[in-house]
KEKE-3310 file (N, C-alpha, C; in steps of 0.2 Angstrom, whole numbers, plus 5000, padded with zeros to 4 digits):
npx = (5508:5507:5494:5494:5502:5493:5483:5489:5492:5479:5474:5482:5477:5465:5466:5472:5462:5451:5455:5458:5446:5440:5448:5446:5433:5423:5427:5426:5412:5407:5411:5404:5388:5389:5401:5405:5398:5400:5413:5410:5406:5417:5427:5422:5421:5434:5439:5432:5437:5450:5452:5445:5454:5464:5462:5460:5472:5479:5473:5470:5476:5492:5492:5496:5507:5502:5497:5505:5510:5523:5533:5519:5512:5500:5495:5505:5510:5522:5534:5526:5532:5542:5555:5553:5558:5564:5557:5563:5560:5546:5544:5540:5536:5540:5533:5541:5544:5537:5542:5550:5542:5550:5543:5528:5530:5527:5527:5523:5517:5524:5530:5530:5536:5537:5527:5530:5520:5507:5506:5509:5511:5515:5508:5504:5490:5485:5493:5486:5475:5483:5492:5480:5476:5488:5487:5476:5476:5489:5478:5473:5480:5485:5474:5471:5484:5480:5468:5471:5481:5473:5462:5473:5477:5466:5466:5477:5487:5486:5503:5515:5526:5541:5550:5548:5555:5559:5570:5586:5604:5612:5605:5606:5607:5595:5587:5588:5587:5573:5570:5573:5564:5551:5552:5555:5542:5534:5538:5533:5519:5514:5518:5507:5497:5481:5475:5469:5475:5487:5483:5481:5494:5502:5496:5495:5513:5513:5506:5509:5523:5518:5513:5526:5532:5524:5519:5533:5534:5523:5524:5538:5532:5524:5529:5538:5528:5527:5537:5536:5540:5543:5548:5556:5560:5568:5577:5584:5589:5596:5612:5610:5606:5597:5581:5564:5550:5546:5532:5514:5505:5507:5504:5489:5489:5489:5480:5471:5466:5467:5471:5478:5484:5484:5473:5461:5461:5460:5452:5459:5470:5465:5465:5452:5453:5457:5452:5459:5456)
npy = (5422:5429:5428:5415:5417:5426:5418:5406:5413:5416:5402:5396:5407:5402:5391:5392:5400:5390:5379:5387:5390:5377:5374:5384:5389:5379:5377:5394:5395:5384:5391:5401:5408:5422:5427:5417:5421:5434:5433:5426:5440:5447:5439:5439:5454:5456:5448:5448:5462:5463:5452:5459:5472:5466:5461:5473:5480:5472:5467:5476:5492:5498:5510:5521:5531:5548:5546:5551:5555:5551:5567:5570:5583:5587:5585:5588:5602:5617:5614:5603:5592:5592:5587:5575:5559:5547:5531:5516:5503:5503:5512:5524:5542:5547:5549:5562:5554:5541:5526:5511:5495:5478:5468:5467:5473:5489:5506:5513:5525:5536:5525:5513:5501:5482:5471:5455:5446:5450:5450:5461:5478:5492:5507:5524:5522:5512:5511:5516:5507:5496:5501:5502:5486:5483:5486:5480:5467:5466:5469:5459:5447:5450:5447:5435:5429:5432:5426:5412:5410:5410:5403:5390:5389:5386:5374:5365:5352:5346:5354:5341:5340:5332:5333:5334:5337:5352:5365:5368:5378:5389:5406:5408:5394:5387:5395:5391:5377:5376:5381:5371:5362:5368:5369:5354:5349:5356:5352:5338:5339:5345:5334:5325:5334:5337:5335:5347:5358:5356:5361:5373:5381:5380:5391:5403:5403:5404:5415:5425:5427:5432:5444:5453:5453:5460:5470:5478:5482:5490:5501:5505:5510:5519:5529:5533:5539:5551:5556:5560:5555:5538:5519:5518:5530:5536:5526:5532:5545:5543:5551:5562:5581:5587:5586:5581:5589:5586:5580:5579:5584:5575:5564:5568:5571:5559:5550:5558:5572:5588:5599:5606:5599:5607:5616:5606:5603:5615:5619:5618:5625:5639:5651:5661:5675:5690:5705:5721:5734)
npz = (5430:5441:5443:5449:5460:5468:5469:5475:5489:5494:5495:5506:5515:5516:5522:5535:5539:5542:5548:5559:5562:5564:5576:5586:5586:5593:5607:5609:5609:5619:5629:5632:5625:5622:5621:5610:5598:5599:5595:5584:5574:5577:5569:5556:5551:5552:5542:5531:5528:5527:5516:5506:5505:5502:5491:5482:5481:5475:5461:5457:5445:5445:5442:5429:5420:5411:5395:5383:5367:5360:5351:5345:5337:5339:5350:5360:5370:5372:5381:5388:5390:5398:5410:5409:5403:5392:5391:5388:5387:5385:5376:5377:5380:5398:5411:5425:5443:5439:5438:5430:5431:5428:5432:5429:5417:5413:5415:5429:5439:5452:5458:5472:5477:5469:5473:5480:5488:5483:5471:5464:5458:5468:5468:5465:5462:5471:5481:5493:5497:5499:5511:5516:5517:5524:5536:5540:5540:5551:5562:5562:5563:5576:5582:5580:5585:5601:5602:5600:5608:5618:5619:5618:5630:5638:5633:5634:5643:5661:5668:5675:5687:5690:5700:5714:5728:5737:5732:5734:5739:5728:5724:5708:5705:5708:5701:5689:5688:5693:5681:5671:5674:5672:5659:5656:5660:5654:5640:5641:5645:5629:5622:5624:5620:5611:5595:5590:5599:5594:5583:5586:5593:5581:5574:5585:5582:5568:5568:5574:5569:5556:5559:5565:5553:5547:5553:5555:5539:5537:5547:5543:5529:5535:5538:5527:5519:5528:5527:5516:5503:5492:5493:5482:5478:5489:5491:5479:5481:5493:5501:5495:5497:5498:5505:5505:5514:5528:5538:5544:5537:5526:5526:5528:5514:5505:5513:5505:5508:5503:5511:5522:5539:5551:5547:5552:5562:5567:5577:5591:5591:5592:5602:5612:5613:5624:5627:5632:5641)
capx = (5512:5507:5488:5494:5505:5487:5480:5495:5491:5471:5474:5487:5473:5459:5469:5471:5455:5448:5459:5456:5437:5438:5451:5445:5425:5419:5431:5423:5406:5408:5413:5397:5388:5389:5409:5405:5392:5405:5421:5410:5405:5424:5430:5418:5421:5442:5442:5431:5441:5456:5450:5443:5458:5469:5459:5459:5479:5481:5470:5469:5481:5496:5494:5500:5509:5500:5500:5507:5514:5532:5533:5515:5512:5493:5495:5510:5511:5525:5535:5524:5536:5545:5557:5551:5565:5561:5558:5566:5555:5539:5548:5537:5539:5540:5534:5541:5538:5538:5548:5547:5543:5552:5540:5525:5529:5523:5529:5520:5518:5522:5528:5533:5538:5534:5526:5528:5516:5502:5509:5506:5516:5511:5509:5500:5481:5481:5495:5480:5474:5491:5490:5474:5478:5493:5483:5468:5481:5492:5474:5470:5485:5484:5469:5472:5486:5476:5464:5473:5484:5470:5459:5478:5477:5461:5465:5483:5487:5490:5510:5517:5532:5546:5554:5543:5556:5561:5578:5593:5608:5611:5598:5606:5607:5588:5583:5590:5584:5567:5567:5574:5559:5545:5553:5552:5536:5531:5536:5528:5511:5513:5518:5499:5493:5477:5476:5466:5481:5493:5482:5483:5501:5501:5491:5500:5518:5512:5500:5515:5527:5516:5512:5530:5536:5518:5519:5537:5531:5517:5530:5541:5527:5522:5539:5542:5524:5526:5544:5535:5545:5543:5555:5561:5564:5572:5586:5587:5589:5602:5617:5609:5606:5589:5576:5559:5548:5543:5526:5508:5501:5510:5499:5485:5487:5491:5476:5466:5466:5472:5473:5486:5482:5481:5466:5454:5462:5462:5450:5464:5474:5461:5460:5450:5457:5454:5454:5457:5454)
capy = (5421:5434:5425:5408:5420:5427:5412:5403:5419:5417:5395:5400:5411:5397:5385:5396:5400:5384:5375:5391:5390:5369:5373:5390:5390:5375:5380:5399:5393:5379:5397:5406:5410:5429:5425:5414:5426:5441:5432:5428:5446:5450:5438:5441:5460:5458:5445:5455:5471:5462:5450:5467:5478:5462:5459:5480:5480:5464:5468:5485:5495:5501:5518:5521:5537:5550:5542:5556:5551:5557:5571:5572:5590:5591:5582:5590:5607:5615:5613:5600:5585:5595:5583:5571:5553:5543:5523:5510:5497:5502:5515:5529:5547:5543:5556:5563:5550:5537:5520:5505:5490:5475:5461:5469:5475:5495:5511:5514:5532:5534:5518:5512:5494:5479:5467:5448:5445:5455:5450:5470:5485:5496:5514:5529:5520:5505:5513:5517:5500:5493:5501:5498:5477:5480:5488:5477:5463:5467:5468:5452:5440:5450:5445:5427:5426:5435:5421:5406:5409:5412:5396:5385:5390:5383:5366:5361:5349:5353:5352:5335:5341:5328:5334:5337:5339:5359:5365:5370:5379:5398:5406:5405:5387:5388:5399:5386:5370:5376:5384:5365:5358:5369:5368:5348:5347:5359:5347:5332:5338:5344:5326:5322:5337:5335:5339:5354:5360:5359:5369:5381:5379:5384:5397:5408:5405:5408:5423:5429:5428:5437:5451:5455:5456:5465:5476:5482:5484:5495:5507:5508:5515:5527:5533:5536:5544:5555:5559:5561:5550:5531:5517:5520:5537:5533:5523:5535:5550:5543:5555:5569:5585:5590:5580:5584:5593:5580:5582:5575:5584:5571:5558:5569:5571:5551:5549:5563:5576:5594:5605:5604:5595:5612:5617:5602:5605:5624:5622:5616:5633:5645:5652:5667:5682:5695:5713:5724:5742)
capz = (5436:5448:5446:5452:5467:5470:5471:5483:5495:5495:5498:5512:5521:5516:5525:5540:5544:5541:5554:5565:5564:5567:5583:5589:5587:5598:5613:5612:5610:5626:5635:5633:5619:5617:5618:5600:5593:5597:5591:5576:5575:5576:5564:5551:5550:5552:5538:5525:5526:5524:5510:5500:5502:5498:5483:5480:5482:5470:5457:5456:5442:5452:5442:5425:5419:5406:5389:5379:5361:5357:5343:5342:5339:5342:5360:5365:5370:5371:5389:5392:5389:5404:5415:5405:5403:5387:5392:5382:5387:5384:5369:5377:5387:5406:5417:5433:5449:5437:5437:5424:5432:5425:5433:5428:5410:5412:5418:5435:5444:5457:5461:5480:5473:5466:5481:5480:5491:5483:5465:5460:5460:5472:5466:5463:5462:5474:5486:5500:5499:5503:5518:5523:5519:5531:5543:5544:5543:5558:5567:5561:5567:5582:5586:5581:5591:5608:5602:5597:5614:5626:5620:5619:5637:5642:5632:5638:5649:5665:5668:5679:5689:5691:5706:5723:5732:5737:5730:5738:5731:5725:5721:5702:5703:5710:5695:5683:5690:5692:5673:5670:5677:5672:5650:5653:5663:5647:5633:5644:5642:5624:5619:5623:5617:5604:5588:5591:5601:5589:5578:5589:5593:5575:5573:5586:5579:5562:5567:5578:5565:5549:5563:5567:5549:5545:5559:5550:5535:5538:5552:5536:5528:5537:5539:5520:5519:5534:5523:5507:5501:5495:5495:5477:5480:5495:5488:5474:5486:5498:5499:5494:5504:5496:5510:5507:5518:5532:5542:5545:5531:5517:5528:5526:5506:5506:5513:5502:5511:5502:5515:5529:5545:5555:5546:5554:5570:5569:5583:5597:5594:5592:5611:5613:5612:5630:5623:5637:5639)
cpx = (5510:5498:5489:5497:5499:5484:5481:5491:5486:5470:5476:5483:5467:5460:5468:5468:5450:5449:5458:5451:5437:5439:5450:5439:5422:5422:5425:5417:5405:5406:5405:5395:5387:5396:5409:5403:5398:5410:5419:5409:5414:5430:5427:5421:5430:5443:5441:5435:5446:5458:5452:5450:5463:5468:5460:5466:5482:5480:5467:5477:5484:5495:5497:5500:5505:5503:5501:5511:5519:5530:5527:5512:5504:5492:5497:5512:5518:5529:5530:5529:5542:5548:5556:5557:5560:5561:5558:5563:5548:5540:5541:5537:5537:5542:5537:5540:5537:5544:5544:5549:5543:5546:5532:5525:5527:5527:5522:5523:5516:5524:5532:5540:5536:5537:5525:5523:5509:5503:5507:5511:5511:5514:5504:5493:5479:5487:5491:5479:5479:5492:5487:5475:5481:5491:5478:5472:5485:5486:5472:5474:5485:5479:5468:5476:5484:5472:5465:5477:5479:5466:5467:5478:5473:5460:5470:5484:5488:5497:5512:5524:5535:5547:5548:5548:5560:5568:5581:5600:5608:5605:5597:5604:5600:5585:5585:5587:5576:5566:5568:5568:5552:5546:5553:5545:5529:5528:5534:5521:5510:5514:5510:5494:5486:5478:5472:5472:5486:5493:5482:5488:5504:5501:5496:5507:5516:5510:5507:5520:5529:5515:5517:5533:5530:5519:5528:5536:5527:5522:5534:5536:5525:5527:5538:5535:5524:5531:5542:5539:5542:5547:5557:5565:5568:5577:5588:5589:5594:5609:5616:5604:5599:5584:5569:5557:5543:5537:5521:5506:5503:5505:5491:5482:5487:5483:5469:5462:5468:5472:5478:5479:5481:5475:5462:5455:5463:5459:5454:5468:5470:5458:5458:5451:5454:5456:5455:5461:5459)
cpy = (5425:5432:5418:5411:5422:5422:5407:5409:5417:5408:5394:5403:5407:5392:5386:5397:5395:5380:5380:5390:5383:5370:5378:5390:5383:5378:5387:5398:5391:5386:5399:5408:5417:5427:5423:5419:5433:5439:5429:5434:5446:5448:5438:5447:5460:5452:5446:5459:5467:5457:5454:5471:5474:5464:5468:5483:5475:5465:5474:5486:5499:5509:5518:5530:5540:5547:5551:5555:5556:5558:5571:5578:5592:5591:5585:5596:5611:5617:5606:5592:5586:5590:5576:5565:5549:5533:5519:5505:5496:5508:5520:5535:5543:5549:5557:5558:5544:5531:5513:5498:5483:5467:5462:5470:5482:5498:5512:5521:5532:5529:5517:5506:5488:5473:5461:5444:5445:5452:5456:5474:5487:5503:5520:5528:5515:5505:5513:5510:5497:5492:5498:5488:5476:5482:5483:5470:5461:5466:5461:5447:5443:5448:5437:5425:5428:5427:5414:5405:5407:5403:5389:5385:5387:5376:5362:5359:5352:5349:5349:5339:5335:5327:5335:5339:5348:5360:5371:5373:5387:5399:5404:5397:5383:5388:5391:5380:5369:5379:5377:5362:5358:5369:5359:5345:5350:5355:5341:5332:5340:5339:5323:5327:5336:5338:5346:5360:5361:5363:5375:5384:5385:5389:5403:5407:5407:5416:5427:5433:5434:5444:5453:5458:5460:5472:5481:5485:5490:5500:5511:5513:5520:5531:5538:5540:5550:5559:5561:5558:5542:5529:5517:5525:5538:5531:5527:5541:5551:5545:5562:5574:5587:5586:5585:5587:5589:5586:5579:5579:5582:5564:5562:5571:5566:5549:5552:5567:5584:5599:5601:5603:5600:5613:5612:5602:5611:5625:5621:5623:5638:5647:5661:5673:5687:5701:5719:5732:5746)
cpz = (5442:5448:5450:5460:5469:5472:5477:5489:5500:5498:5505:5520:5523:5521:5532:5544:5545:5547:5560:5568:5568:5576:5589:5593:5592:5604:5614:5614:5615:5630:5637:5626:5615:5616:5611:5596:5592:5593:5583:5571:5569:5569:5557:5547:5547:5544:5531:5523:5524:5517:5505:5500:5501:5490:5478:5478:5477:5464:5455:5453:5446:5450:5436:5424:5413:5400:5384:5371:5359:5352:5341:5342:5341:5348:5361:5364:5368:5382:5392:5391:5394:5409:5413:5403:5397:5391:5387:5384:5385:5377:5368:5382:5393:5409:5425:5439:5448:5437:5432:5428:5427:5424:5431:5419:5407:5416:5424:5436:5450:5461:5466:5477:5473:5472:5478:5480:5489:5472:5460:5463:5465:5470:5466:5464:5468:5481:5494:5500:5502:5509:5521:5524:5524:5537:5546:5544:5548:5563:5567:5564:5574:5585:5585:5584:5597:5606:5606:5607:5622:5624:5622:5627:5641:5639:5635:5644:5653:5668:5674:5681:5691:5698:5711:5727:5732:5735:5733:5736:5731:5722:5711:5701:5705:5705:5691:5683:5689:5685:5672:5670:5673:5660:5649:5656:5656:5640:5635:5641:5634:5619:5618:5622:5611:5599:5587:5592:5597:5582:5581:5589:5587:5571:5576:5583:5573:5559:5570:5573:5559:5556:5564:5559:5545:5549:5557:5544:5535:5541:5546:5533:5528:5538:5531:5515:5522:5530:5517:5503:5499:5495:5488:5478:5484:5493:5482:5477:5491:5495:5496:5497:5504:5498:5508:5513:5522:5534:5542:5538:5526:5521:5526:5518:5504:5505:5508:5503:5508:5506:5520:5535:5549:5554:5552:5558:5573:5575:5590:5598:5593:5599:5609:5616:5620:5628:5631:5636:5641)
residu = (UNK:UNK:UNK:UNK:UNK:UNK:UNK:UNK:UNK:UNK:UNK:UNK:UNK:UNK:UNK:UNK:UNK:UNK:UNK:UNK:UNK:UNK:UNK:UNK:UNK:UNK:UNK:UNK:UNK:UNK:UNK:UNK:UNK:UNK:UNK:UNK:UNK:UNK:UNK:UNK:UNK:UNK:UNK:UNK:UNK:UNK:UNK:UNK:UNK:UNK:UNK:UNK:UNK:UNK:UNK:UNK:UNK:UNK:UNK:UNK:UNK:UNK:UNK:UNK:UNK:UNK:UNK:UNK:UNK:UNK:UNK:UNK:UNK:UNK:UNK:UNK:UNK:UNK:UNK:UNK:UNK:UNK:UNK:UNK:UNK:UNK:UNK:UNK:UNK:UNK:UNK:UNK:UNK:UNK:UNK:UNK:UNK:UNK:UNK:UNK:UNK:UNK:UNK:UNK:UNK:UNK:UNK:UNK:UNK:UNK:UNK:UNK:UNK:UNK:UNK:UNK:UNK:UNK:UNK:UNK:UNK:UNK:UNK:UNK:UNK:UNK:UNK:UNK:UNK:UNK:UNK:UNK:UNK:UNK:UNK:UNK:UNK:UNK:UNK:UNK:UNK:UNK:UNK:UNK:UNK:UNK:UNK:UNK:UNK:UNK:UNK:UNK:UNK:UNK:UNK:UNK:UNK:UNK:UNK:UNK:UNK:UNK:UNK:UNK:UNK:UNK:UNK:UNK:UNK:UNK:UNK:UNK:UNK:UNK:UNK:UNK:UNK:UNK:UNK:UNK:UNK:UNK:UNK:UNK:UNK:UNK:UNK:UNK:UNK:UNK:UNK:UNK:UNK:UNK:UNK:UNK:UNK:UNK:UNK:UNK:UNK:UNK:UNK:UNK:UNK:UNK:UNK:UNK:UNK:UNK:UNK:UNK:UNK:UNK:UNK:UNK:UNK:UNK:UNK:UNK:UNK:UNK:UNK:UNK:UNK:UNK:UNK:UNK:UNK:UNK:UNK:UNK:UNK:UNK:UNK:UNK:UNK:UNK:UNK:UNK:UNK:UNK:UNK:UNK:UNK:UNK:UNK:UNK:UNK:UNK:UNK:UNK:UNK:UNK:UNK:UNK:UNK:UNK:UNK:UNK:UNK:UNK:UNK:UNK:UNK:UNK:UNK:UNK:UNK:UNK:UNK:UNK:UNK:UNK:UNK:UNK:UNK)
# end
């Protein structure tokens, strides 16, 4: 199930870039050809990175909890089975920070939640990647709609006005006439748009759209990293008074970083002391 979901994802993105390259790359090329050579450049590098940290986020293990076996005295010390919840699904301890995901089959640590899109939990091991897919993903439809917009620009008819003659009237009744004019002078020329054009057309709403609910996503994110916190814990959490300890340095252990963020920037506040006599 979640390889046929991976697969829908990867045909999805096959498609897209396909019809991109057809509707995109001759236009850039015409322009000039460092213009081609860079936006191959550009799209090469943005479409790698976010392949690999798909593919690293997908198929990479979300993270599973210490396997410890209940009641065995040589494994288990004693305290160390400490906070410890038994799981009836997998009819094994479940440590701390742990939750048992049902779509998956496994206790996950650590785990954010279980991503449709990705057909994988997100947790503890493939968390970072997540990230980076939603990051180098937001840069990506961003730059395909900046793209898709800017060549749609240089292919589209140029728009036939009805009216010639100058309009008269409140300035409201001005505004409205000419918005009238310039929305059906619009859908005129896209009637004879080409087919190129309406893969473009495409392209930005589509790229627009996944940017807007990527560009959420990711925000979220950082939020409930910045809060040490993820979204399970978050919904288990609400209502109660005990809020972790917000800051940059739960981005900087996120990231894999153990020291706190001052340290790397201890040289901003270290001013030089004037001793006087």
């Amino acid at each position: 199930m979640h390889g046929n979901m991976n697969i829908r994802a990867f045909s999805g993105d096959v498609c897209e870039t396909g019809g991109g390259a057809w509707a995109i790359y001759p236009v850039v090329f015409s322009m000039s050809y460092f213009c081609g050579v860079s936006h191959s450049i550009i799209t090469l590098v943005l479409s790698t990175s976010t392949i690999s940290t798909f593919s690293l986020a997908a198929f990479r293990c979300a993270g599973t909890s210490p396997n410890i076996p209940w009641g065995s005295y040589p494994a288990v010390g004693k305290d160390d089975l400490e906070n410890y919840t038994f799981c009836l699904y997998c009819a094994k301890p479940k440590s701390p920070q742990t939750h048992h995901c049902r779509s998956c089959g496994m206790c996950i640590l650590d785990m954010d939640h279980h991503c449709p899109f990705i057909g994988n939990c997100v947790g503890a091991a493939n968390h970072r990647y997540f990230i980076a897919f939603l990051f180098s993903a937001v840069i990506s439809t961003v730059y395909v709609s900046i793209m898709s917009a800017y060549v749609g620009f240089h292919l589209w008819p140029p728009l036939a006005y009805r009216t010639r003659h100058s309009f008269s009237g409140s300035s409201t009744d001005v505004a409205m006439r000419l918005l009238k004019e310039i929305v059906i002078a619009f859908i005129d020329s896209a009637v004879v748009l080409s087919a190129r054009g309406l893969i473009l057309v495409y392209l930005f709403i589509a790229s627009l759209s996944v940017e807007i609910g990527l560009s959420v996503l990711l925000w979220q994110q950082v939020c409930f990293i910045y809060e040490g916190k993820t979204y399970l814990s978050q919904l288990s959490s609400q209502g109660d008074t005990d809020v972790g300890k917000k800051g940059c340095h739960n981005l900087f252990r996120f990231l894999g970083y153990p020291y706190p963020a001052s340290r790397y920037f201890q040289f901003l506040f270290n001013n030089k002391k004037i001793h006087s006599k």
